[in-house]
BAKOL-747833 format. One record per residue: x, y, z of N, C-alpha, C in turn. Coordinates in steps of 0.05 Angstrom, whole numbers, plus 5000, padded with zeros to 4 digits. Atoms other than C-alpha are relative to their C-alpha. Example, Ala and Ser with C-alpha at 12.3 -4.5 7.8 and 13.67 -1.06 7.14 Angstrom:
BEGIN
501849765000524649105156501850245000;498449764999527349795143498550225014;
//
This chain:
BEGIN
498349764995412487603370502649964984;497449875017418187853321501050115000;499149774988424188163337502649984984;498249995024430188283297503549875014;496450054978437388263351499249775023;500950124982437887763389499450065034;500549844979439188213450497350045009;502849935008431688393442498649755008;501050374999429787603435499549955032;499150134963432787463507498250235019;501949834980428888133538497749984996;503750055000421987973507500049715015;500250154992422887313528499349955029;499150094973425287373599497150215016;501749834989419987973611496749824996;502550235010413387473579501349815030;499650284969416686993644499150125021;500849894973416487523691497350015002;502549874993410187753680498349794998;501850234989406487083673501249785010;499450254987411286583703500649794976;497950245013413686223641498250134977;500849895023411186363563497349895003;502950115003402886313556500349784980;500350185025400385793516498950144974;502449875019399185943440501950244998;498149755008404486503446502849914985;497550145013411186353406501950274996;499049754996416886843407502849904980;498250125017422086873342501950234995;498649845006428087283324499350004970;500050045030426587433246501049814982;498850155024431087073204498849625014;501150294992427986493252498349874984;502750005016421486633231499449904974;500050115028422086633163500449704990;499250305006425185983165499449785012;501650244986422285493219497550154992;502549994998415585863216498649964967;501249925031414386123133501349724988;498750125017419585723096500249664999;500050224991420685083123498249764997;501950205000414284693136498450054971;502049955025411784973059502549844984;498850065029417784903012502849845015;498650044988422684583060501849814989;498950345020423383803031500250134970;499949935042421884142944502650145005;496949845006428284582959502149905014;498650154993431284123000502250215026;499049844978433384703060501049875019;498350144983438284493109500750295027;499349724976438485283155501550144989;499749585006440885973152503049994992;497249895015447286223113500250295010;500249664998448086833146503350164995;497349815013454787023109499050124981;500849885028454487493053500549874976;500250135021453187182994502050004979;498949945023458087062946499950154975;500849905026459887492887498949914966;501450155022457587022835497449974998;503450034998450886942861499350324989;501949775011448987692843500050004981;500450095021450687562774498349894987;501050235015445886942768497350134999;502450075012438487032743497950005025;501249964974434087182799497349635005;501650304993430086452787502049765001;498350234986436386042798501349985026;500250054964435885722866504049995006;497449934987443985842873500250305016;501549794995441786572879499550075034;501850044973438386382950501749855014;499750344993440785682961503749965003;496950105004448585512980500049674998;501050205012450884892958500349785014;500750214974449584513030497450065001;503049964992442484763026499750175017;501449814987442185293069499650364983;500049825018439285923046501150315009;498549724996442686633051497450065010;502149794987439387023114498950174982;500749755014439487613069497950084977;501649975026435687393008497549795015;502750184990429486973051498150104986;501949875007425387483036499550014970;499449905028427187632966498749704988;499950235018426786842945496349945010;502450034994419186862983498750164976;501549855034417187422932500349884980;499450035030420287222872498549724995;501850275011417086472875497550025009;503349984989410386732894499349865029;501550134979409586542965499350085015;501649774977407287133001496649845007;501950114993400286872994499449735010;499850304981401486203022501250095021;499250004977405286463078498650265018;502149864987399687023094498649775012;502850124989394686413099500949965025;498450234986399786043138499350155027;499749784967400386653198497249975005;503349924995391986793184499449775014;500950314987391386003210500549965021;499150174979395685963262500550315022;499149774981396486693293497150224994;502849904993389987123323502350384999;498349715004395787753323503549984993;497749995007401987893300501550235006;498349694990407588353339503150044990;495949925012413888603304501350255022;498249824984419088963350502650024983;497949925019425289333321499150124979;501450045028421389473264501050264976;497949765017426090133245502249834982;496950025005431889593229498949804974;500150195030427389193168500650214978;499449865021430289453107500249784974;500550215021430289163037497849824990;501950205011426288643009498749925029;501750004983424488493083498250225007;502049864995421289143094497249944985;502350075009417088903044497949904996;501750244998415388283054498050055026;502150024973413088473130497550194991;503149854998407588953100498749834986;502650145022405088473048500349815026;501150204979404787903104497750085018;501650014982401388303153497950284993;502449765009396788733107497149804992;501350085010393088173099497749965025;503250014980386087893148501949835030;498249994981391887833211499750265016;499249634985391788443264502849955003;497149954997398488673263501550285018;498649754988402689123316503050054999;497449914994408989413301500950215008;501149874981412389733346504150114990;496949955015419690123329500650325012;499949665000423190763343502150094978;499049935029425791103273503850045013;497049895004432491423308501649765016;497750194995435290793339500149814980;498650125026435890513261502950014999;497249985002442790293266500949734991;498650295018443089593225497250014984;500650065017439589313171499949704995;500950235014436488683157501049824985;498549955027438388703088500050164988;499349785016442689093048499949894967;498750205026442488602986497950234981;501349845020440389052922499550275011;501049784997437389752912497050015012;502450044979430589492946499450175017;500949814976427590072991503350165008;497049774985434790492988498950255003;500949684986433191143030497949995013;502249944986428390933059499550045036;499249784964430491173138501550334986;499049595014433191843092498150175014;502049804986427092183128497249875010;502550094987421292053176498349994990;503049935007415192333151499549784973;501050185019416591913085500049745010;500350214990417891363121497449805020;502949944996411491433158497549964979;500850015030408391463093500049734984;499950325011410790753071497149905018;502550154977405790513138497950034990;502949935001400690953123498249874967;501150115019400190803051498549644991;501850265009398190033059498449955027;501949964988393190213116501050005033;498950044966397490223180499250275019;500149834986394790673235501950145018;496849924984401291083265498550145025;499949844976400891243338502950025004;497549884984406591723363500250155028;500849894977404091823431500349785020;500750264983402791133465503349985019;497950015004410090983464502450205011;497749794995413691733479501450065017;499549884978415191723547502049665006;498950175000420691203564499649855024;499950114972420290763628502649975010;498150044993427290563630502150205008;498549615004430991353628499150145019;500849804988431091843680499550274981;500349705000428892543666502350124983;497549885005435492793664501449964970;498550115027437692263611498550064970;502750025022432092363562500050384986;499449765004433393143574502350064980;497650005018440293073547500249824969;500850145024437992633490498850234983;501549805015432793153468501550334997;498449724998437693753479502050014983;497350125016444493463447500149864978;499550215027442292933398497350174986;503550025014435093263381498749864986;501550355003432492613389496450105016;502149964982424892803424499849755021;499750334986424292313483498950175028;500949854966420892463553499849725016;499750264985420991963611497250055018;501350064982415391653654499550115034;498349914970419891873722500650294994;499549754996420692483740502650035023;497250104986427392293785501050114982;497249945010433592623767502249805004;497250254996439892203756503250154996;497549875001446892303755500749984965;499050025026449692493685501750124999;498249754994456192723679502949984984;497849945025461192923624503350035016;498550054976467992633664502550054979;498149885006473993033645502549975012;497450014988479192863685501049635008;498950325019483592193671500149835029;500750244976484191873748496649975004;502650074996475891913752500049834976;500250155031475891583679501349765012;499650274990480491073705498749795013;502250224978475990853769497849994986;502550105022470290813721500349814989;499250235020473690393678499649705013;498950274991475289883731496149955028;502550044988467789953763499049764984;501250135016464889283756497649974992;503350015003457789413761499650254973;500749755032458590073697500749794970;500150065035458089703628501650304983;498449745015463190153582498749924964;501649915025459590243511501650164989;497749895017464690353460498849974971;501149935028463090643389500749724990;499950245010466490043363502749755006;498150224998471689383370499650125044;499950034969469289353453501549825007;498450134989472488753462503150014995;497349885009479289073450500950015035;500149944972478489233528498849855014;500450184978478688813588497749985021;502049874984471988993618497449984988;503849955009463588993621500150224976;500249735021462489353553499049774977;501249965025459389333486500150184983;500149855028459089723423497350175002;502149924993454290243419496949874993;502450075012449290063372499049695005;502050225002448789323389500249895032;501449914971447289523466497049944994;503349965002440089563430498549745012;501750174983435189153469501249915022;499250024973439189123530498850185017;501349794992435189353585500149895031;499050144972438589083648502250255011;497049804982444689673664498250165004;500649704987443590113712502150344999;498449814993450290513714501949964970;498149995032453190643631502350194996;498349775010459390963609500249964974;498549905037459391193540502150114988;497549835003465491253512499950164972;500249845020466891803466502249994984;498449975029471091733399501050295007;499049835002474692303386499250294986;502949775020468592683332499149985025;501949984992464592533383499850225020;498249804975468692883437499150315001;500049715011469493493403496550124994;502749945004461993563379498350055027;500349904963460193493454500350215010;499849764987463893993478499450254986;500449665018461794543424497049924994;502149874997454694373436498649924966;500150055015454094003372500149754986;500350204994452293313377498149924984;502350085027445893323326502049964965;498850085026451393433271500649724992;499550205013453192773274500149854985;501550115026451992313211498249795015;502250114990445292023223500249665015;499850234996447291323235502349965024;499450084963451791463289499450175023;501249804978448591983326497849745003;501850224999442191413320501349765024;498750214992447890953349500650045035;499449984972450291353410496950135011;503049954994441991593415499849645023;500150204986442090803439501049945022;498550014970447790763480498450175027;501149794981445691363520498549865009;502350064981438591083535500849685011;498350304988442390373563499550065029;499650084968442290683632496750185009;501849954974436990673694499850175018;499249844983441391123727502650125001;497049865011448291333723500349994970;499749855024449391693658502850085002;497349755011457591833640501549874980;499550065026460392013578504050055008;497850094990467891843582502250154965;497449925038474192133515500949725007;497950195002476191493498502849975002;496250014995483591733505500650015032;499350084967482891643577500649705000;499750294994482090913568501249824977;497550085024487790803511502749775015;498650174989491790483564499749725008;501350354994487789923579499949814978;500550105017487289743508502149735003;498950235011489388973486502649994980;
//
C-alpha cells in the first residue's frame, strides 16, 4: 500500500490494526518517496550510486542546468537523492523494467491512495510500474488535488486542468475507472456533503442519512467560544500555527479522519464568495483545498471570517 501525506500513512496504518489487530503478514505499508527508495531504489542501485536517503529540499539551481545523465542532477553531494527527481533518475537510467520485476516478485497487488496528488515524472512512473503483469488499485479523488509530488520540469503540466482528460491518461494504458464504488462518503453527514455539492460543485453524497449541524457563525462572541473549544480543530487556509489552538491548514488536513467537530476558517475571498453564493468561483486549487477542509468533520460543520479570530493571533 502507497500513499503520498503522511497524515494518510498514520490512518491506513492505524485502520489495517483495527481491523485485524496489528498489520497481516505479507502486507507492507509505504508513504511514496519511501517506496521508491527502501523498496525500488535501494536494494537495486543502492551500493553502484552509493545512496545515503532522501533530499527532500528543492534542488539547487545548478542542478537544472546539468545534463540529465550527470548523477549531480539526482544525487547531492552526501549521497542522498532529491525526493523530487526519484522518479525522473529511475526513467532516465532505464530502470522501470527492473523495478516492475522487482514489485511482480514480491507483491500479489498493488494499492496507490492519494493518487490525484502524483504529478510529474511520478505520474508516470506509477503507470509504467503498475501497467505491467501486477494487479493494481488506485484509488483518488480528482478535487482534493491540492499538492504535488513533483513540480520539477514541464512533465505532465495540466494535467488536473480537467477531469475527463485526466481520466483519459488511466484509460489510455488500460485502467478500468469506477466512479461509483467510492461516491458516497462514510465519514460526512448528509448535510455536509449537501453543502459541498451546492457551494463548491464538488458532487459528493454520504452513506448516513443523519443531519448535522452546519453553521455559517456571524457573530464575534460565538466565534470566540469556538475558538477556545478544545475538542473543534480550527482549519486555517494557511500559517495555522500563527494561533494558539487545535488547528491545521486546510489542504494538509487531507487524510485526517479523526475530528468530529471542524471550524473552517474563512480568509477574507473566501468570506465574501460565501455570502454571495459563490464559492465554485474559487481558483481551482483552493476551492479543492477548502473541498478538504470541509469534509474533516463527523459532525459539527462551522465556517468561521477569520477576522473574528485576528486577536488571538501570535
Amino acid at each position: 500500500m502507497v500513499t503520498y501525506t503522511d497524515n494518510n500513512y498514520r490512518n491506513l496504518t492505524n485502520r489495517i490494526i483495527r481491523q485485524y489487530g496489528g498489520i497481516p503478514v505479507g502486507t507492507r505499508i509505504y508513504t511514496y518517496f519511501s517506496f521508491l527508495y527502501s523498496f525500488c531504489l535501494r536494494p537495486l542501485v543502492g551500493d553502484k550510486y552509493g545512496l545515503r536517503g532522501i533530499n527532500f529540499d528543492t534542488p539547487p539551481d545548478f542542478t537544472r542546468r546539468l545534463k540529465r545523465d550527470d548523477l549531480r542532477h539526482y544525487i547531492d553531494s552526501n549521497g542522498r537523492i532529491y525526493a523530487s527527481r526519484m522518479a525522473s533518475f529511475i526513467i532516465k537510467t532505464g530502470m522501470v523494467e527492473d523495478v516492475r520485476n522487482r514489485i511482480a516478485k514480491y507483491c500479489d497487488v498493488v494499492f496507490v491512495d492519494e493518487v490525484q496528488d502524483f504529478a510529474g515524472y511520478d505520474f508516470s512512473l506509477l503507470l509504467d510500474l503498475c501497467a505491467g503483469n501486477t494487479d493494481a488499485v488506485f484509488v483518488g479523488d480528482f478535487f482534493q488535488h491540492t499538492y504535488d509530488t513533483s513540480r520539477d520540469g514541464n512533465v505532465n503540466k495540466g494535467l488536473h486542468d480537467d477531469y475527463d482528460k485526466y481520466k483519459k491518461s488511466f484509460e489510455d494504458r488500460g485502467f478500468e475507472i469506477d466512479e461509483t464504488t467510492l461516491r458516497k462518503s462514510y465519514r460526512c453527514s448528509q448535510t455536509t456533503c449537501e453543502f459541498v455539492s451546492d457551494e463548491l460543485d464538488i458532487d459528493i453524497d454520504s452513506h448516513h442519512e443523519n443531519k448535522s449541524l452546519l453553521e455559517f457563525v456571524d457573530n464575534e462572541g460565538w466565534a470566540e467560544a469556538i475558538f477556545h473549544q478544545p475538542h473543534t480543530v480550527k482549519l486555517f487556509y494557511r500559517l495555522h500555527r500563527s494561533y494558539d489552538c487545535l488547528s491545521d491548514n486546510w489542504g494538509a488536513s487531507k487524510g485526517v479522519d479523526d475530528y468530529d467537530s471542524v471550524c473552517v476558517v474563512l480568509n477574507m475571498k473566501t468570506e465574501k464568495l460565501l455570502r454571495n453564493g459563490q464559492l465554485e468561483k474559487l481558483p481551482p486549487m483552493t476551492r479543492n483545498k477548502l473541498y478538504v477542509a470541509c469534509t474533516r468533520a463527523r459532525s459539527e460543520l462551522f465556517l468561521v471570517p477569520e477576522r473574528y479570530f485576528k486577536k488571538f493571533k501570535r
